[in-house]
C-alpha positions as CSV (number, residue, x, y, z in Angstrom):
1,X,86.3,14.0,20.3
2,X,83.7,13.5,18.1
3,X,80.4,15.9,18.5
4,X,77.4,13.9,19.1
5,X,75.0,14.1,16.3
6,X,71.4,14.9,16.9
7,X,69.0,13.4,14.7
8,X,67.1,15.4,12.7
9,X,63.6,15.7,13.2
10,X,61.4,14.6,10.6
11,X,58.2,15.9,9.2
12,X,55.4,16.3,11.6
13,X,52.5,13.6,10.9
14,X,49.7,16.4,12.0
15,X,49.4,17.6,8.1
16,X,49.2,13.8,7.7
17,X,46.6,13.6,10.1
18,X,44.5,16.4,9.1
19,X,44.5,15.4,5.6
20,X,43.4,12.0,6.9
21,X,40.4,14.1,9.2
22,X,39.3,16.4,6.3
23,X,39.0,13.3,3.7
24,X,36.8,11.3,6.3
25,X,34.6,14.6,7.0
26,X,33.9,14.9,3.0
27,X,32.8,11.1,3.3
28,X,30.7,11.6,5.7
29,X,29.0,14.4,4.4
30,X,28.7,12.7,0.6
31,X,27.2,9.4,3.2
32,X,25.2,11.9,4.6
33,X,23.9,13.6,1.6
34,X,22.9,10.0,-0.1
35,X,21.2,8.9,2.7
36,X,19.0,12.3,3.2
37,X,18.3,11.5,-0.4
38,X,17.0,7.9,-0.2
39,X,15.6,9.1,2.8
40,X,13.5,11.8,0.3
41,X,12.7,9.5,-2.3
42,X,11.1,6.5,-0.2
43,X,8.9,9.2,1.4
44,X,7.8,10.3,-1.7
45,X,7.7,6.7,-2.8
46,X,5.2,5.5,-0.1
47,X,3.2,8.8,-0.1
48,X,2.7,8.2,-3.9
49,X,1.9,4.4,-2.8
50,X,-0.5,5.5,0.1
51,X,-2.9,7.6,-2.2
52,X,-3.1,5.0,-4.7
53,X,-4.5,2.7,-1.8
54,X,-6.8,5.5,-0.8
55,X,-7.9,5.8,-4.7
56,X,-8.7,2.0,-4.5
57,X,-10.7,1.7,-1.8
58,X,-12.8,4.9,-2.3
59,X,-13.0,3.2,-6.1
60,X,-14.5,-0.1,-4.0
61,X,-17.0,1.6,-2.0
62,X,-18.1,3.5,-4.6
63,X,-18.4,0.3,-7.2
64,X,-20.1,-1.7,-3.9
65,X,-22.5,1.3,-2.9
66,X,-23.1,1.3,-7.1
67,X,-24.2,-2.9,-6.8
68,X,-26.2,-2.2,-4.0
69,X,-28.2,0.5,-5.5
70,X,-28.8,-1.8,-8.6
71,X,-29.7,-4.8,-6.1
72,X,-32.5,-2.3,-4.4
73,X,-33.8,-1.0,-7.4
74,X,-34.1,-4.9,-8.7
75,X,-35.5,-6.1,-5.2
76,X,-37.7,-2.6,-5.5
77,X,-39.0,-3.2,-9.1
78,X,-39.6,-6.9,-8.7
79,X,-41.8,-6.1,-5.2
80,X,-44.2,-4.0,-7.7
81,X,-44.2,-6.5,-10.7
82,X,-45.1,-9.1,-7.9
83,X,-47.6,-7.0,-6.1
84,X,-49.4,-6.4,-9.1
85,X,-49.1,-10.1,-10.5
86,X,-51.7,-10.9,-7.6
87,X,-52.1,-14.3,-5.5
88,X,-51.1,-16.7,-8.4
89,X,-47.6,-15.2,-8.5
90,X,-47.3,-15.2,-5.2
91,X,-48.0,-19.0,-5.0
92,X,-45.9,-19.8,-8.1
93,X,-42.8,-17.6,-6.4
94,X,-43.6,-20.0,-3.1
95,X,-43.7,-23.1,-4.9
96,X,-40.2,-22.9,-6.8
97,X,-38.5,-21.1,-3.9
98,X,-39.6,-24.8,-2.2
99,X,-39.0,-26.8,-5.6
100,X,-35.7,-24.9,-5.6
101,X,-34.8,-25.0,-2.0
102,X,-35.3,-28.8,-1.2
103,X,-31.8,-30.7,-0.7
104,X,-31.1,-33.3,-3.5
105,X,-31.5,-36.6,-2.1
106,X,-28.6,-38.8,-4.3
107,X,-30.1,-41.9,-3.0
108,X,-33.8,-42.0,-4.9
């Protein structure tokens, strides 16, 4: 009679498995850790962006509150040259702001 042979077991696929676990844990992790980092540097990225907005429109109020200083102080110094011109002045300003304010008529 011949003895039945039993197979022979082979090697177990947990190792196999485990390897396969611990290699997909380190990707994750190295995933992980680039993210967090792009994550970093577009936060830094916009906060640098934000400020330089904030620099440029405090720069444009300033420069506009600058303009309309000037245009008061014109308005200002032209109201006392004017006042002390007298009546002709007056009359001449009234006569070109008219000259100067009629429409052009193309047809004459």
């Amino acid at each position: 009679m011949s003895a039945k042979q039993t197979p022979r077991p082979g090697p177990s696929p947990v190792p196999f498995y485990g390897a396969a676990l611990a290699v997909a844990a380190v990707v994750a992790l190295l995933s992980a850790y680039v993210v967090w980092q792009f994550r970093l540097a577009d936060y830094a990225s916009s906060g640098r962006a934000s400020l330089n907005i904030a620099r440029l429109i405090a720069d444009d109020v300033g420069n506009s509150f600058d303009r309309l200083d000037a245009t008061l102080k014109s308005v200002g110094r032209l109201y006392v040259d004017s006042r002390d011109s007298g009546p002709e002045e007056n009359a001449r300003l009234v006569e070109y702001t008219r000259f100067t304010s009629e429409p052009e008529n193309p047809s004459d």
